[in-house]
C-alpha positions in Angstrom: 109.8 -148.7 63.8 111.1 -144.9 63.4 115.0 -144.9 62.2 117.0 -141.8 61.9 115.7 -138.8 59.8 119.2 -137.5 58.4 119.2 -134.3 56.5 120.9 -136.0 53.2 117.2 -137.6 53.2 115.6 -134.5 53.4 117.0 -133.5 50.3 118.4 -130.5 51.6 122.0 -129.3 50.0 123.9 -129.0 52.8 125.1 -131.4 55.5 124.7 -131.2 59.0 124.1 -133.5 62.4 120.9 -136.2 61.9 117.8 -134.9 63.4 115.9 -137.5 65.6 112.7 -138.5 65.1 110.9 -138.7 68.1 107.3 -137.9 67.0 105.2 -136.3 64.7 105.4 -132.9 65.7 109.2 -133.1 66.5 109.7 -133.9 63.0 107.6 -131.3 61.4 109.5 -128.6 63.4 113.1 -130.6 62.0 111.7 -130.4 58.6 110.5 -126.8 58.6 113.7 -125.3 60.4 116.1 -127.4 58.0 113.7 -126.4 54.4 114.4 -122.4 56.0 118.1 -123.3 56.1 118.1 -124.9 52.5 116.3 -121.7 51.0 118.4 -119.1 52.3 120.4 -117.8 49.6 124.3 -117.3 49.8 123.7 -113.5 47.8 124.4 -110.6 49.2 121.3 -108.9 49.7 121.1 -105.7 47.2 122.8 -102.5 48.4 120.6 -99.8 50.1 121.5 -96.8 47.6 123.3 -94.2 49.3 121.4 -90.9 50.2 120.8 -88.3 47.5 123.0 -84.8 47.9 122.0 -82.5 50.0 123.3 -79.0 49.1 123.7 -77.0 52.1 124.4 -79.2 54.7 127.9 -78.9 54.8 129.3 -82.2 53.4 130.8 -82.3 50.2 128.7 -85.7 48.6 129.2 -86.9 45.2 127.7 -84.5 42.3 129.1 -81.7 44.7 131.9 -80.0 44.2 131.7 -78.0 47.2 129.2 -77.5 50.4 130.3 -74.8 52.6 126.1 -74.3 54.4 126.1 -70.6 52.9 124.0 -68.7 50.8 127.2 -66.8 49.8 128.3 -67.0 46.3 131.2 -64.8 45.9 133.1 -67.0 49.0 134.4 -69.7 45.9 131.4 -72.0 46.3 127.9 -71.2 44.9 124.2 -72.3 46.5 124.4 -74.6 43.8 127.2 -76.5 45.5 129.2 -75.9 42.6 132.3 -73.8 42.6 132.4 -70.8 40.3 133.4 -71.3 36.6 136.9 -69.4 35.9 136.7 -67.6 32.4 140.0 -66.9 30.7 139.0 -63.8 28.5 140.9 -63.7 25.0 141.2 -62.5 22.1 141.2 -65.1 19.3 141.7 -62.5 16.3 144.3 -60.0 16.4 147.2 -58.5 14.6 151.1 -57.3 15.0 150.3 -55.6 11.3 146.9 -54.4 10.3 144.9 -53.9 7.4 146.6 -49.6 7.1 150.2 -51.4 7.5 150.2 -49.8 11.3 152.7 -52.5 12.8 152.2 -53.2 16.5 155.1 -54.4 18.2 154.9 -57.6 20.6 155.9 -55.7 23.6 152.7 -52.9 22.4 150.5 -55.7 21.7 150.9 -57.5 25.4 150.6 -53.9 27.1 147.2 -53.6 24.6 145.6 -56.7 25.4 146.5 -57.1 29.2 144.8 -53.5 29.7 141.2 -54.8 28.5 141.6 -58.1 30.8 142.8 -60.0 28.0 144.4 -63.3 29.4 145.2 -64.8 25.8 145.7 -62.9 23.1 145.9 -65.0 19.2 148.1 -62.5 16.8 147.6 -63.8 13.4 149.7 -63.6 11.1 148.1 -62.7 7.6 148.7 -61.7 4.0 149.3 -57.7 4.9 153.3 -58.0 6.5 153.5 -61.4 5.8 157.3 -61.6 5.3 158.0 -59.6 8.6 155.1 -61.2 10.9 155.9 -64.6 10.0 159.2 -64.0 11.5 157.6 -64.1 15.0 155.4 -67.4 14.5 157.3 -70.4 16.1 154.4 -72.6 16.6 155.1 -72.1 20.7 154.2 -68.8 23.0 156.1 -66.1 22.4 158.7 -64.8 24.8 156.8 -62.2 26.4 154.3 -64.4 27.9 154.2 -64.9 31.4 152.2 -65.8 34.0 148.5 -65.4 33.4 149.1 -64.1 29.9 150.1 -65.9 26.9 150.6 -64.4 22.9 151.0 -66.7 20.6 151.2 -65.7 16.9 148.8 -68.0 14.7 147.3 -67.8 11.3 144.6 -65.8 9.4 144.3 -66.8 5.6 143.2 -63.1 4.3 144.5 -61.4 1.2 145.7 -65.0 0.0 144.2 -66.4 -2.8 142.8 -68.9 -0.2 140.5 -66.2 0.9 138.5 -65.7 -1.6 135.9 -68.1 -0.2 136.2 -67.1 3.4 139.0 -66.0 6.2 139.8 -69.0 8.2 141.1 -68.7 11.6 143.9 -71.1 12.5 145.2 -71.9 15.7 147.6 -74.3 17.6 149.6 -74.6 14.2 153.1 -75.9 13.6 153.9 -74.4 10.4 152.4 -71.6 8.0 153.6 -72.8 4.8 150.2 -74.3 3.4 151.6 -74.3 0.1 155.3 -73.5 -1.8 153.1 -70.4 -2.8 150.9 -69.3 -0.1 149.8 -66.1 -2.0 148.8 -67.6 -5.4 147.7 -71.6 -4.2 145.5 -72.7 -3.4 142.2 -70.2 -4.2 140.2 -72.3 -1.8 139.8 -72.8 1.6 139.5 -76.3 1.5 143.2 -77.5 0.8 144.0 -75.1 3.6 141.2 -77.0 6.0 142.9 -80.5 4.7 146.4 -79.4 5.5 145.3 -77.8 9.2 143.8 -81.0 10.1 146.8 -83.2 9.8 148.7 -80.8 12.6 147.9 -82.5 15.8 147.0 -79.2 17.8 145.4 -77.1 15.0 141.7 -75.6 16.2 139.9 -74.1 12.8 137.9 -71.5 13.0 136.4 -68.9 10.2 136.0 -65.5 11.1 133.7 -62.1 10.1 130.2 -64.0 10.6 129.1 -60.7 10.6 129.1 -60.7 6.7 126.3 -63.7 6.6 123.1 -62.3 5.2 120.8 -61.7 8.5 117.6 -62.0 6.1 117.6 -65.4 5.3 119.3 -64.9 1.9 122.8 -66.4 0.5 126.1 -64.3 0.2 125.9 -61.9 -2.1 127.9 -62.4 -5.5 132.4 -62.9 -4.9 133.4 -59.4 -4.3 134.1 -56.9 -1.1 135.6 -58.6 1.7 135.6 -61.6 4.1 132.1 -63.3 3.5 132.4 -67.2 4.8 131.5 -68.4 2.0 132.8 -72.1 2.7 132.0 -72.2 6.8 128.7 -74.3 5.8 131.0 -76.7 3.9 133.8 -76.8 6.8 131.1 -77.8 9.4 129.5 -80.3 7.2 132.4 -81.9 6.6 133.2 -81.6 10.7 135.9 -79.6 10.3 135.0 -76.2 11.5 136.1 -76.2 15.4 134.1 -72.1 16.1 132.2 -68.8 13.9 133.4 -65.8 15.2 132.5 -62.4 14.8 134.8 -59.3 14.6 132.0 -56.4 14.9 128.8 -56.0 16.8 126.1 -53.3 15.4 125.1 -51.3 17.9 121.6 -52.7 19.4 122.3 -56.1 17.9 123.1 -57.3 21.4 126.1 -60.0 21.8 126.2 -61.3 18.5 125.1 -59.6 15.1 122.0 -60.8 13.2 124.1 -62.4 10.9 126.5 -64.4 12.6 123.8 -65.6 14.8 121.6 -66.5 11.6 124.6 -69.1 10.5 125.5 -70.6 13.6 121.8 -71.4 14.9 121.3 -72.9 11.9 124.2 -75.2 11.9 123.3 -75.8 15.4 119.9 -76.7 14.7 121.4 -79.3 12.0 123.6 -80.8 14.6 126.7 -79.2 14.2 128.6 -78.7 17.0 130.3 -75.1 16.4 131.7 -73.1 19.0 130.8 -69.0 18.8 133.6 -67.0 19.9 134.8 -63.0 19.2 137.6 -61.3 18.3 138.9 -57.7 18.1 140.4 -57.9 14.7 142.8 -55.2 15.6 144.0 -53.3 13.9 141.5 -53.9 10.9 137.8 -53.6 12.3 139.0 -51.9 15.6 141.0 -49.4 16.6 140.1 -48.6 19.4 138.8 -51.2 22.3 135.6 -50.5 24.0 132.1 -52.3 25.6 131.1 -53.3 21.8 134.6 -54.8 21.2 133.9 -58.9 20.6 136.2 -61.3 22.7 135.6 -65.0 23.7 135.9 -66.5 27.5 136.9 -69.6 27.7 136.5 -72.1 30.7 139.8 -73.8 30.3 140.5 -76.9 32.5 143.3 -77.2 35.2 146.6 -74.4 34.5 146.2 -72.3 31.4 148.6 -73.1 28.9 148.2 -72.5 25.5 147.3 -76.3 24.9 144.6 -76.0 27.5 142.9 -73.4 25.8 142.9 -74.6 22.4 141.4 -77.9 23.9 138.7 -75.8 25.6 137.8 -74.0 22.5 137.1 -77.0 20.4 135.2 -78.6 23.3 132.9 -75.9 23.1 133.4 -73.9 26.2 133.2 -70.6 25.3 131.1 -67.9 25.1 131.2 -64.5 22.5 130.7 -61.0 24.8 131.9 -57.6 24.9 131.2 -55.2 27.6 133.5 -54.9 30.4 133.0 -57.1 33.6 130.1 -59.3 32.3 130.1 -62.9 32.3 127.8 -65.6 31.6 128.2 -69.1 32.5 125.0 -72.2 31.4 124.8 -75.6 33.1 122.5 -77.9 32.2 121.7 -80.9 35.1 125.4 -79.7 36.0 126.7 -80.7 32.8 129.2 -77.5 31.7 129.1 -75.8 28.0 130.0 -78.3 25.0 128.9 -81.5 27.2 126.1 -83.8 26.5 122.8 -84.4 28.8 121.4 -87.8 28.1 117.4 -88.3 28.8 115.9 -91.3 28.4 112.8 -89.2 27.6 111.3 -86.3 27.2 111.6 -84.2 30.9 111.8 -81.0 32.1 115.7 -80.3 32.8 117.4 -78.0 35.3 119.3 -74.8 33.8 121.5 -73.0 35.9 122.4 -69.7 35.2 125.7 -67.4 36.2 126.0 -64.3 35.8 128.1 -61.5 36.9 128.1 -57.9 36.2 128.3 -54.1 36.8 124.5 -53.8 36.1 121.4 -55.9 36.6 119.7 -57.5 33.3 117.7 -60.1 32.0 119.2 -63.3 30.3 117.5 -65.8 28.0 117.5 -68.9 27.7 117.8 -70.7 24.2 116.0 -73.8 23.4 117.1 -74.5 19.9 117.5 -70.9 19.1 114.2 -69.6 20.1 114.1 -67.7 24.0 112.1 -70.3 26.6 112.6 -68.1 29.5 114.0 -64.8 30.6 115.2 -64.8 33.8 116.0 -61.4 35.5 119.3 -61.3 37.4 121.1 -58.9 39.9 124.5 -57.2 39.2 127.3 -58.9 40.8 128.1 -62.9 41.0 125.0 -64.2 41.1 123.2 -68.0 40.5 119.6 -68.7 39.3 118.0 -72.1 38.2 114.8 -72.8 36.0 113.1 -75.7 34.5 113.0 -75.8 31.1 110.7 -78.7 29.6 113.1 -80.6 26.5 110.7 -83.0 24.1 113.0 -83.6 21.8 117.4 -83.9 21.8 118.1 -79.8 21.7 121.1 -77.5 22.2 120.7 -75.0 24.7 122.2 -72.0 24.9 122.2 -68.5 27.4 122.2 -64.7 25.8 122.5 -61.5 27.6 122.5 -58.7 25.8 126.5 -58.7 26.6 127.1 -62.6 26.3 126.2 -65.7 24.2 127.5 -69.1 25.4 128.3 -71.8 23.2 125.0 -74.6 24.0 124.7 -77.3 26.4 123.6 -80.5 23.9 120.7 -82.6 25.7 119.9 -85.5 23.6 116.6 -87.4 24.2 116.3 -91.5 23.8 120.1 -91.1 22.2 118.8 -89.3 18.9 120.6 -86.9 17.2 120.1 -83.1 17.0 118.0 -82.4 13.8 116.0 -79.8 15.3 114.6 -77.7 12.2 114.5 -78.7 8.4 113.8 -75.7 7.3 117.5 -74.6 8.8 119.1 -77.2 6.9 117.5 -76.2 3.5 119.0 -73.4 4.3 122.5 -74.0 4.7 122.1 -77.4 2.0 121.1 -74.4 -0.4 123.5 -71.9 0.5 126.1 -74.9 -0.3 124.2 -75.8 -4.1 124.2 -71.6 -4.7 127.9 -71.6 -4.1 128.4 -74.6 -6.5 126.5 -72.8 -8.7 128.9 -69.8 -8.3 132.2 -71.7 -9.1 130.3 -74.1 -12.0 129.2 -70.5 -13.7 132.7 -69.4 -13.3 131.1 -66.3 -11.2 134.0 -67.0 -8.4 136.7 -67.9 -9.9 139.1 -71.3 -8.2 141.5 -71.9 -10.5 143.5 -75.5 -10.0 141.6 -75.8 -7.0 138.4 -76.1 -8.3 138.1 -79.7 -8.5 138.7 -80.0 -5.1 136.3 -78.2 -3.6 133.6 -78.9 -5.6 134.3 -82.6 -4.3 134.0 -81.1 -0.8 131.2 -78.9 -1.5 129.0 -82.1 -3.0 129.9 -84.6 -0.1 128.7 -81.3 2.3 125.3 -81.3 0.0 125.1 -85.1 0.7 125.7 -84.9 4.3 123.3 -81.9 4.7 120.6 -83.7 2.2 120.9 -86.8 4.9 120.2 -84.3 8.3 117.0 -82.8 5.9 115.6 -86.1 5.8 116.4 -87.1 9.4 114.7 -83.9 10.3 111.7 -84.8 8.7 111.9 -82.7 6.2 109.9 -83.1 2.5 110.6 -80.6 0.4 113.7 -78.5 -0.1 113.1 -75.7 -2.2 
């Protein structure tokens, strides 16, 4: 005799009302509707992804920034869907006193720089006027700034003793008392690096890449002016924030031979440098023109002084000359001095902006070396191309008005150690300048010690990204 069936019996999990048994099939259809029941899972099912962006259809969606259904690009919002980078041209080298004592008053000096489209302008107080130009360095903006225009007086260490291994460029400082004798101590750029450093805003840069031997050679022996002869040793020792340049040889494009000799090869060693310009006025120009060197900066939210220094050492800048011309490089949207992350080897998107009086073709740089030239249009204008990336790579866009600082893309998380033979390079440049100071050829009295400490940790850290670069032989 049949009794009740109840579901507890069944061995289901949950509870419900007894089923009655009142034949065979009756049963079967109880069992198969309560074994459904008791295998239907309390998880949510997985989310349907939401719909890729579609740029053009007039929605702003996320990885947009704007969608206005145009092919316009001079209406704020590109066909990229991406609104158009601002650039805050400056000048990251001048002077109120040059190198022939001319003395250029504040008031000339805003009136100077506002009339080339100068939106920053960094007067440096140096060794030449010392006395009266540090008399206008407060560590804030000066008083003539307004609106859209900032001066702020900074330092350059030339005709110090410091100098003698290089002219840094320091910005964002608080003081410019680097020593109780700033003319005779130290007689190395490194104490001056140190002593930067521990001010919270300080950006370092070291200028006249110009002077670096274009032929693949080292500096030539101590004497003349303004070689970097320790900017290898700064950016080993990650402390060099930019290289800049304060002269442009006619045909030589954006950037001289030499400058760009240096900086691709710390690039292609995995230093992250910034390239920037400056006028050096009233030393290496005297009068501004199309070949005069500046560095735009894309500089996040209101400019402030602040703002910009934090864009520089970001690395979102980009060393031009020539009026009107600009050049912006996005990698996969990613903006200059940003990282791409790849899980492998892929061909990436590279999105070129431009604008400009004239049309022109732009390169783009793959670990130094031109990929692609792409020809572009005078005027605002956007163009995208696929570049393929085997290997983590910085890349970089050149005009023959602008260089941008790279774009890093880094493949299965590895470091940038694109080229071995670039780090020989600069780990030999590093050993020749040892070799220098040991010899007694260049000359660094108490500070000596010091920076041959530094100089033989940067021989260590460069010996490290030779290996890592596959490298078997350095000499």
């Amino acid at each position: 005799m049949r009794g009740k069936l109840s579901v507890t019996e069944l061995g289901c999990c949950g509870a419900g009302e007894p089923a009655r048994a009142e034949g065979s099939r009756l049963v079967l259809a109880v069992l198969i509707g309560i074994l459904a029941a008791c295998n239907t899972s309390s998880a949510p099912s997985p989310a349907t992804p939401p719909p890729a962006a579609v740029c053009g259809n007039g929605a702003v969606e996320p990885g947009e920034e704007c969608d206005d259904r145009n092919g316009d690009n001079a209406d704020g919002c590109l066909t990229t869907c991406q609104r158009p980078v601002t650039w805050v041209p400056s000048d990251v080298h001048a002077h109120s006193t040059g190198c022939d004592g001319r003395y250029t008053s504040p008031e000339d000096l805003v009136q100077l720089l506002e009339a080339q489209g100068l939106q920053v302008g960094a007067a440096l107080v140096w060794g030449e006027g010392f006395d009266d130009d540090s008399a206008l360095f407060t560590g804030r903006d000066h008083p003539l700034s307004e609106a859209g225009f900032i001066l702020h007086y900074d330092m350059e260490v030339s005709h110090f003793a410091a100098a003698k291994t290089g002219h840094l460029v320091l910005l964002g400082l608080d003081s410019l008392r680097f020593s109780d004798d700033v003319f005779g101590t130290p007689s190395s750029g490194v104490p001056v690096v140190e002593w930067a450093r521990r001010q919270p805003r300080a950006v370092v840069g070291m200028a006249h890449g110009q002077y670096w031997p274009d032929d693949g050679s080292f500096p030539v022996l101590p004497g003349g002016c303004c070689v970097p002869w320790e900017a290898v040793v700064h950016a080993a020792r990650g402390r060099l924030d930019f290289l800049s340049m304060e002269r442009v040889p006619a045909g030589q494009g954006p950037v001289d031979a030499g400058t760009f000799r240096l900086w691709r090869a710390m690039q292609n060693s995995g230093f992250r440098v910034a390239i920037a310009g400056g006028s050096d006025w009233t030393c290496f120009t005297d009068a501004f023109d199309d070949g005069t060197p500046r560095t735009d900066v894309i500089v996040d939210g209101p400019l402030t002084y602040e703002s910009w220094l934090l864009a520089i050492k970001a690395g979102r800048t980009a060393a031009a000359g020539g009026a009107g011309t600009r050049l912006n490089l996005r990698i996969e949207g990613r903006r200059l001095g940003d990282e791409v992350p790849l899980s492998g080897p892929q061909d990436v998107t590279v999105t070129l902006e431009t604008a400009g009086p004239v049309a022109t073709d732009v390169e783009v740089l793959v670990n130094g070396e031109s990929v692609r030239r792409v020809p572009v249009a005078a005027g605002l204008q956007v163009n995208q191309v696929r570049v393929p990336v085997a290997r983590s790579s910085w890349i970089a866009a050149r005009s023959p008005h602008v260089l941008t600082s790279p774009v890093y893309v880094l493949v299965g998380g590895q470091p940038i150690r694109a080229s071995a033979a670039d780090t020989c390079y600069l780990w030999r440049s590093v050993e020749d300048l040892q070799s220098l100071v040991t010899t007694g050829w260049l000359r660094l009295g108490d500070s000596r010690d010091e920076a041959l400490r530094a100089y033989g940790e940067a021989v260590a850290e460069l010996q490290r990204r030779f290996v890592e670069s596959g490298g078997q032989s350095c000499r």
